[in-house]
N, C-alpha and C positions, 0 to 999 in steps of 0.2 A: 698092719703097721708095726707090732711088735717084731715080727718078724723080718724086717725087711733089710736088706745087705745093704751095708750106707758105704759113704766113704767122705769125701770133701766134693762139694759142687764148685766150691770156690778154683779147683786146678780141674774140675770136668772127669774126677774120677769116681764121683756116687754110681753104682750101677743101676740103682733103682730111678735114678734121675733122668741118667743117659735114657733110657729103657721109655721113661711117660714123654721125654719129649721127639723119641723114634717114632713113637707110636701117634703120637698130634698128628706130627707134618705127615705120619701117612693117611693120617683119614683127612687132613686136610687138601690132600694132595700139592701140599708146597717143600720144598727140600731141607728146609728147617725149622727147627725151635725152640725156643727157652723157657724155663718156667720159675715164673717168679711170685711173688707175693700174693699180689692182688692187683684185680681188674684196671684203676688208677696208675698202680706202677707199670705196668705192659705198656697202657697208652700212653703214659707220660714219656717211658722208655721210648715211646715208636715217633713217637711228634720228637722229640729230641733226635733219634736217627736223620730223620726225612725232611725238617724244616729248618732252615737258618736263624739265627737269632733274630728279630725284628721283622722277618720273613709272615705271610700269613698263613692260618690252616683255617680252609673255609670246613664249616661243621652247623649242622640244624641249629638254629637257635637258642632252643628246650633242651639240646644232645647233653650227654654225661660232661664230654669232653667240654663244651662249650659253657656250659652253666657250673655244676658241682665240681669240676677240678679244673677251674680259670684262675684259681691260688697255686696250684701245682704246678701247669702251664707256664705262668707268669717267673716262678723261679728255679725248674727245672730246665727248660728250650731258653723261654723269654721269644716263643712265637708271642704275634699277632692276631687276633681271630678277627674271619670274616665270617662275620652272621648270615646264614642262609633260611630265610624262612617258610617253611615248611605249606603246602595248599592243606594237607587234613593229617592230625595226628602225629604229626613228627616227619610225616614218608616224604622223602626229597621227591621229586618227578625231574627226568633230560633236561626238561625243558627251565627248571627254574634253576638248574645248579648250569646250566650253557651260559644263561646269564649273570651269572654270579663271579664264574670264570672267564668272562669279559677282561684281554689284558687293560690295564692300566695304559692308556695312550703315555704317560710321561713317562712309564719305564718305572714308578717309584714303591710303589703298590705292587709286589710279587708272592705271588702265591704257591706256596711250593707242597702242598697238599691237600686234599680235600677227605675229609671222613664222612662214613657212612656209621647210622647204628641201628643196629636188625637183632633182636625187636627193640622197638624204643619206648623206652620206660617210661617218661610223661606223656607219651601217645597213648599209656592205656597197655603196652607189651604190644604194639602196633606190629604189623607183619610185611615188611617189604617186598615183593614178590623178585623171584631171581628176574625175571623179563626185563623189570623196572632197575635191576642193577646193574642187568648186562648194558641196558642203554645208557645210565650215567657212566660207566667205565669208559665206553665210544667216546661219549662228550670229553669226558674229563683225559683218554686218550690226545685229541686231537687238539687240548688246549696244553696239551706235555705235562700232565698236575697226574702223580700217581693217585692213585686211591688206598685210604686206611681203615678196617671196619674194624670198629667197637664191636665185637659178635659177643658180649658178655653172656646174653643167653640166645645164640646164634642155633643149638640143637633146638629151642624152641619154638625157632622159626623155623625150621625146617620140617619137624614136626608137623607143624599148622601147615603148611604148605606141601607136605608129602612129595618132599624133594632130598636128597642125600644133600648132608654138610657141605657136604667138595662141591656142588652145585655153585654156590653161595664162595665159596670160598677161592675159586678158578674164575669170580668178575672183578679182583682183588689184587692191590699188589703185596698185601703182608695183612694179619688180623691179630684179633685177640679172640680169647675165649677163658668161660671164667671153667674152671671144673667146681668151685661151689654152686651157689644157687640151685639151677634145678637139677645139676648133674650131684649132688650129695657129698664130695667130697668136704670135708672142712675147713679147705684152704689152699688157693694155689686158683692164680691163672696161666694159660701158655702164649706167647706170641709166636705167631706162624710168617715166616716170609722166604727170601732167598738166602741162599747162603751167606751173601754180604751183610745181607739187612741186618737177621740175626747176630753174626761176631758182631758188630757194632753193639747190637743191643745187649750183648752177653758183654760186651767191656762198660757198658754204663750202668748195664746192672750191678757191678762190681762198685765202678765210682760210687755211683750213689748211695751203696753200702746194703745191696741184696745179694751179695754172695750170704750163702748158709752153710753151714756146719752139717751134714747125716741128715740133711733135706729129704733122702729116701723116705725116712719114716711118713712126709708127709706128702712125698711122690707115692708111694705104695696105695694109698688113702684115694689120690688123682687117678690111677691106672685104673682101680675100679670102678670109680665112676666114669673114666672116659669109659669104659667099654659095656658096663650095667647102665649107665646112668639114662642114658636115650632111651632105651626100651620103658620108659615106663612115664616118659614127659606128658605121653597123652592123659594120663589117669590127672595129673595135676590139671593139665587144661580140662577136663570136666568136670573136676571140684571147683574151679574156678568159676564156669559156664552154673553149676550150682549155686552156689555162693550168691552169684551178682542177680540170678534169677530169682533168689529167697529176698533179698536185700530193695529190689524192684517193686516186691509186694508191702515193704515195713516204708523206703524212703517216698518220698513226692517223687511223679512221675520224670523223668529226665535227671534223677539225680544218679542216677547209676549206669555206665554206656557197656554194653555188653563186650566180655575181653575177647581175645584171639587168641590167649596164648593163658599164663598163669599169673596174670596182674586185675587186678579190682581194684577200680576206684570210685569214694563214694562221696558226691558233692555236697557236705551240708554245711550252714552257719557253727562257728568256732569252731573247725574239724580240731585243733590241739587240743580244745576242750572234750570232745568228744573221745579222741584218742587216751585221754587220762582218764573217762569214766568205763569205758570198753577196758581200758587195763587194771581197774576196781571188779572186772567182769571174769578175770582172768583172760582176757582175748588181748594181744601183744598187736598194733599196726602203728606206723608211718605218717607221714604228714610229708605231700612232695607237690609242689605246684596249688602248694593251696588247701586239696583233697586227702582223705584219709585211705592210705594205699595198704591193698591186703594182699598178700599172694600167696600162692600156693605153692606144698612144696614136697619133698619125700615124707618128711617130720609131719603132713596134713593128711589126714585120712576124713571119710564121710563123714562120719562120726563130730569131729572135729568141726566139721563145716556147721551141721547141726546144733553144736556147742556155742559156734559164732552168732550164728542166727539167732539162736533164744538170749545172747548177750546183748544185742541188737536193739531186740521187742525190748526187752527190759529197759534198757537204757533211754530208747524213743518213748516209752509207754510212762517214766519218769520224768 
């Protein structure tokens, strides 16, 4: 990062910038990309490309998009959400999003995109199988609704599923992708689409005031996690698959559902309260749908899991 040859992103002359988002859209095999802030700003960006003002974007119910940034939605697009609810864990199936994308007989009710999120975060880090993509793409083809994937930790599933990225990303008409989370970087998601999709989305990155100054430095920081960061997702999913399996032995049975990916979550009475005595424990979690969410990540090692555990006992045993 100290290193790294900058310039202005704001006129498209950072070198280091051009360079992480060459390198997206080739592993996503889509023809462009931009990289911007964060996860929020991509989608927010991609729902303001692709939907009309008042227009709807059908999205899971639980999804990021649909629940955590429905204030961002609201005054960035000023789309619509139509709620699509989910049969187990978040995972949309053909058959419920055919019906969801039902036109509006009167004409008034118009849906101008449908999103997808792989893995999905109150599902658990749930794992959508490409099968199960390519056949809502079909649907959502033939009712003319492009498709948007929230892929914020999209290498995750891919991982769990032992499929290449581009897999996942070729049932799709544009995504995101975060390079924090499990890929390590400190900062920065990319949106992947067509070459139209992206300028759109590179002029509203601007409006809404994500152009950056010597971005390199923290393009530099993206490139190696795009390219180290995958190689090592699986070790997280087994700290993970540890974690919930220690946790299974301390909570009441059913409080804990086994992950897929690098997400735990653990069902108890007052989880906020629980959250502030686990961080009297030195152990740092989350509060999302209720439950006290842990995950895994570069920054977790065995050891670490170990640490959790024994803050755990302690705190249940108090």
């Amino acid at each position: 990062m100290a290193e790294a040859e900058v310039g202005d992103d704001w006129y498209g002359d950072d070198p280091t910038v051009n360079r992480l988002e060459d390198r997206a859209a080739e592993v996503m095999g889509k023809e462009a990309a931009v990289y911007v802030a964060s996860g929020t700003m991509a989608s927010q960006i991609a729902l303001a490309v692709h939907v009309r003002r008042g227009h709807f974007v059908a999205s899971e119910a639980t999804s990021h998009i649909a629940r955590t940034e429905a204030s961002s939605r609201a005054v960035v697009s000023g789309a619509a959400l139509l709620e699509i609810v989910a049969p187990s864990r978040g995972i949309l199936t053909a058959e419920v999003v055919a019906g969801a994308l039902e036109p509006d007989p009167y004409g008034v009710d118009v849906v101008d995109l449908l999103t997808l999120e792989n893995t999905h975060q109150v599902g658990g880090g749930s794992v959508m199988p490409v099968e199960d993509m390519r056949a809502i793409r079909k649907v959502a083809q033939e009712a003319g609704v492009p498709v948007y994937l929230d892929g914020a930790r999209i290498f995750n599933a891919a991982t769990a599923a032992g499929v290449d990225v581009a897999d996942y990303a070729a049932e799709v008409d544009a995504l995101m992708f975060c390079l924090s989370k499990g890929l390590g970087a400190p900062i920065g998601s990319v949106i992947c689409g067509s070459r139209e999709v992206v300028q759109e989305a590179r002029r509203l990155k601007i409006v809404i005031g994500g152009a950056w100054r010597q971005a390199g430095i923290m393009a530099a920081a993206g490139l190696i996690a795009l390219e180290e960061g995958p190689k090592r997702l699986h070790e997280d999913h087994e700290h993970a698959g540890r974690l919930a399996g220690g946790l299974g032995q301390i909570l009441p049975e059913g409080s804990v559902t086994a992950p897929e990916t690098n997400i735990v979550f653990a069902a108890v009475p007052d989880a906020w309260g629980m959250i502030e005595r686990l961080r009297d424990e030195g152990v740092l979690a989350t509060m999302v749908a209720g439950k006290v969410r842990m995950l895994t990540h570069v920054d977790v090692d065995a050891t670490d899991i170990d640490r959790a555990l024994d803050a755990w006992r302690r705190v249940m045993s108090s």
